[in-house]
DRENPA-3360 file (N, C-alpha, C; in nm, 2 decimals, always signed):
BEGIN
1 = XXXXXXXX = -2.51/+15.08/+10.48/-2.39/+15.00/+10.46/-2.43/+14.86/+10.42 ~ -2.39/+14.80/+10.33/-2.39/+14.64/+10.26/-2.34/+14.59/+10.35 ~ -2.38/+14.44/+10.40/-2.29/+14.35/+10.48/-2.23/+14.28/+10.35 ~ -2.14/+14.23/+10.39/-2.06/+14.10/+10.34/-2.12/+13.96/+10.39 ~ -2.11/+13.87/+10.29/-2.11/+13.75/+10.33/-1.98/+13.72/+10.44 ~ -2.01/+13.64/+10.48/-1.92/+13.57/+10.60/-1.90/+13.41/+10.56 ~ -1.76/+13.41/+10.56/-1.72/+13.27/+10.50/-1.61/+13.21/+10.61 ~ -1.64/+13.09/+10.71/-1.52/+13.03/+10.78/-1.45/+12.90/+10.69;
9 = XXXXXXXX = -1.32/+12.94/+10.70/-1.26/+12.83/+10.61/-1.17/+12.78/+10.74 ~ -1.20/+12.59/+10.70/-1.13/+12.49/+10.81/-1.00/+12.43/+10.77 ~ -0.91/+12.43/+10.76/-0.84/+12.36/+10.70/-0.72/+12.39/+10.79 ~ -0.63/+12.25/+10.80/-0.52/+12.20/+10.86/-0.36/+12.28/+10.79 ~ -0.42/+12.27/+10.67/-0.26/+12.29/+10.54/-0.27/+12.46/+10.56 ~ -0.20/+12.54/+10.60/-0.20/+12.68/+10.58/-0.19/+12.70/+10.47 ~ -0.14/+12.66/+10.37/-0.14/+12.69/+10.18/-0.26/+12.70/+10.16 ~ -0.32/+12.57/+10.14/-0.52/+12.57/+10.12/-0.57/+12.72/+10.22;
17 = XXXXXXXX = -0.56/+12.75/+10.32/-0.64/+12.84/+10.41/-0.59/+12.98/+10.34 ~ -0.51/+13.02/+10.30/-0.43/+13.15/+10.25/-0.49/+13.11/+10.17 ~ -0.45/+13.07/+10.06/-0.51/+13.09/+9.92/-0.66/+13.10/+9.94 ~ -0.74/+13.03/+9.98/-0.87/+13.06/+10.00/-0.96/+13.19/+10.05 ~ -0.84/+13.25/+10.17/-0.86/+13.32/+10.23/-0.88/+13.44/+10.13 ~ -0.71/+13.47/+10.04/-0.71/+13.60/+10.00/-0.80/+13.60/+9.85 ~ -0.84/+13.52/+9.79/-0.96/+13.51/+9.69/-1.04/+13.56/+9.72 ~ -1.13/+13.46/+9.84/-1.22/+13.50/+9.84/-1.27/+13.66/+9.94;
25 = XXXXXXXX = -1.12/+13.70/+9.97/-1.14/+13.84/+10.00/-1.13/+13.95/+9.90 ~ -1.06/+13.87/+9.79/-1.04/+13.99/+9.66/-1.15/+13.99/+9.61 ~ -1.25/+13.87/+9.64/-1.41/+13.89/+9.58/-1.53/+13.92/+9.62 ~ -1.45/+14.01/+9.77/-1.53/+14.13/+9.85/-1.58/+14.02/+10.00 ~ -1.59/+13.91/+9.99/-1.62/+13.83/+10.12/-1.58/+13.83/+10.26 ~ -1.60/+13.83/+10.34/-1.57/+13.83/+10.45/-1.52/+13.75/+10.53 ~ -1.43/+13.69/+10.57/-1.32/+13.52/+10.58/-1.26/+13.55/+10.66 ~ -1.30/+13.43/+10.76/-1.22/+13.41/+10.90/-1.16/+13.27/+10.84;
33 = XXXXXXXX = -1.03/+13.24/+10.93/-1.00/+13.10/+10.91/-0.98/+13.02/+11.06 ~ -1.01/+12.89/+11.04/-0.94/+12.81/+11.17/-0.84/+12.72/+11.09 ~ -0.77/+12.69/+11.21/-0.66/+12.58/+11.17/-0.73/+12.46/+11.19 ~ -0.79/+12.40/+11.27/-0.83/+12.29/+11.32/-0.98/+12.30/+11.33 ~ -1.07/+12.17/+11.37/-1.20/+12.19/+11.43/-1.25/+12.25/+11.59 ~ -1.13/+12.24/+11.65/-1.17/+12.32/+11.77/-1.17/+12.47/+11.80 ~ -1.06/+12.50/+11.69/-1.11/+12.69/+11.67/-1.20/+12.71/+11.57 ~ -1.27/+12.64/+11.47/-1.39/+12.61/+11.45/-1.48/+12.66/+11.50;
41 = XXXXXXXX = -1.51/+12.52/+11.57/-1.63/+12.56/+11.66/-1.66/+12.68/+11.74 ~ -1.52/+12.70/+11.80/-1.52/+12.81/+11.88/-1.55/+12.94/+11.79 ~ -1.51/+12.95/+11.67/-1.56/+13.05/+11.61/-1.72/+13.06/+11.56 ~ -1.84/+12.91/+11.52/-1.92/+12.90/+11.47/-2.04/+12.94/+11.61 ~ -1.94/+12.96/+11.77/-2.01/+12.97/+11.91/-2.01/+13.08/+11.88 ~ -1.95/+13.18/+11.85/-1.95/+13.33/+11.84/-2.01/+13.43/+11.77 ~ -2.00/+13.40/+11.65/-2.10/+13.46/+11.53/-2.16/+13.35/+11.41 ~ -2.23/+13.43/+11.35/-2.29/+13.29/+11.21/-2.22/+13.33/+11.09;
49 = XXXXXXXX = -2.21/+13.25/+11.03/-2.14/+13.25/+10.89/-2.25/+13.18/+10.79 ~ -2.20/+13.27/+10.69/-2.30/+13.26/+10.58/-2.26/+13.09/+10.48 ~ -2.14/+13.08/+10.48/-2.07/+12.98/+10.41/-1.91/+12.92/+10.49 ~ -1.98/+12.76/+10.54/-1.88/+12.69/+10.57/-1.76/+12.61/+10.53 ~ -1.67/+12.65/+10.50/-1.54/+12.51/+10.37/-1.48/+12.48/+10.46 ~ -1.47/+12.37/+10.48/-1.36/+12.29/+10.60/-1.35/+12.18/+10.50 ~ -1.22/+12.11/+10.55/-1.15/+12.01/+10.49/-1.19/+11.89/+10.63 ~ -1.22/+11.79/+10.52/-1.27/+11.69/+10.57/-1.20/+11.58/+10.68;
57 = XXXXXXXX = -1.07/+11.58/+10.64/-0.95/+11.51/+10.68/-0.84/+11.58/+10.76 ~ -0.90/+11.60/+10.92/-0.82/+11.73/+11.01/-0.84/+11.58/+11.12 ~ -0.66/+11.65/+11.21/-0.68/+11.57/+11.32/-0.73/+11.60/+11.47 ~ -0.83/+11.51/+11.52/-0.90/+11.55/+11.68/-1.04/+11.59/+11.61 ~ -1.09/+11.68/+11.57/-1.20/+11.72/+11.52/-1.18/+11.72/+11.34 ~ -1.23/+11.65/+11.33/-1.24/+11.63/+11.14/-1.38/+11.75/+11.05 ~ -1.38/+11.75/+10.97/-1.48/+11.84/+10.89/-1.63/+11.82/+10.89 ~ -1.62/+11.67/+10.89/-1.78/+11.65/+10.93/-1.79/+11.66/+11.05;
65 = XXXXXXXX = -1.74/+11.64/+11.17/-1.77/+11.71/+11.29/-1.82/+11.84/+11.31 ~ -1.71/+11.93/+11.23/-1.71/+12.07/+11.28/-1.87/+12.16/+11.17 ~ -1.90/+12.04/+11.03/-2.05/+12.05/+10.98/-2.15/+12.02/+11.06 ~ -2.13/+11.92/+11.12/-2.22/+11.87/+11.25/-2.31/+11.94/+11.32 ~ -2.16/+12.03/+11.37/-2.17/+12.11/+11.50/-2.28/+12.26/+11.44 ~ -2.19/+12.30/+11.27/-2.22/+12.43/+11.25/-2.33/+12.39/+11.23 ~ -2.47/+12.31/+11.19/-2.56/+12.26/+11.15/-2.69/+12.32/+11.30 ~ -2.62/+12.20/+11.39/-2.66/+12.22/+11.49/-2.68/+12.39/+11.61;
73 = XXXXXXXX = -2.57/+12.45/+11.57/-2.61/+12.59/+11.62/-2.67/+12.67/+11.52 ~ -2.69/+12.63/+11.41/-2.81/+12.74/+11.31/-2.92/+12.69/+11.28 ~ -2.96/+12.56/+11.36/-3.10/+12.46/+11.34/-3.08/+12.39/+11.45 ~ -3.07/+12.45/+11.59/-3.12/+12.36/+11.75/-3.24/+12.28/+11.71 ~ -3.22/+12.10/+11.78/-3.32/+12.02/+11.83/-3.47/+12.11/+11.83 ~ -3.56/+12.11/+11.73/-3.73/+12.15/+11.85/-3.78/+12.32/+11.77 ~ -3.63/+12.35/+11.77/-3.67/+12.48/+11.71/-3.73/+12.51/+11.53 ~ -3.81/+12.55/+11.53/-3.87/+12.50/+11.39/-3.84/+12.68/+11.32;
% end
């Protein structure tokens, strides 16, 4: 069986998230969405994703946080 790539899309606007979503599933991808950076994260604690798109400008947790974060659980402090 082929895996799919795994793509989490971040974004605030549900228009941007749907449209992204169903594309890049008609182009065989694999796509979870969050609304915010805190189901985000919560989703980047659970499994890995091949490709991250978040929108930069979200409130409470913004896009470069939630890159931050995904950075940080697929390259921990030490671990080479």
């Amino acid at each position: 069986m082929v895996e799919k790539n795994r793509i989490l899309i971040v974004d605030d606007e549900p228009e941007q998230r749907i449209v992204l979503r169903k594309t890049l599933a008609l182009l065989g991808y694999e796509v979870e969405v969050a609304e915010g950076g805190y189901e985000a994260i919560d989703h980047l604690e659970k499994a890995p994703f091949d490709l991250l798109i978040a929108d930069l400008k979200m409130p409470e947790v913004d896009g470069l946080q939630v890159i931050d974060h995904a950075l940080r659980v697929t390259h921990p402090p030490g671990v080479s």
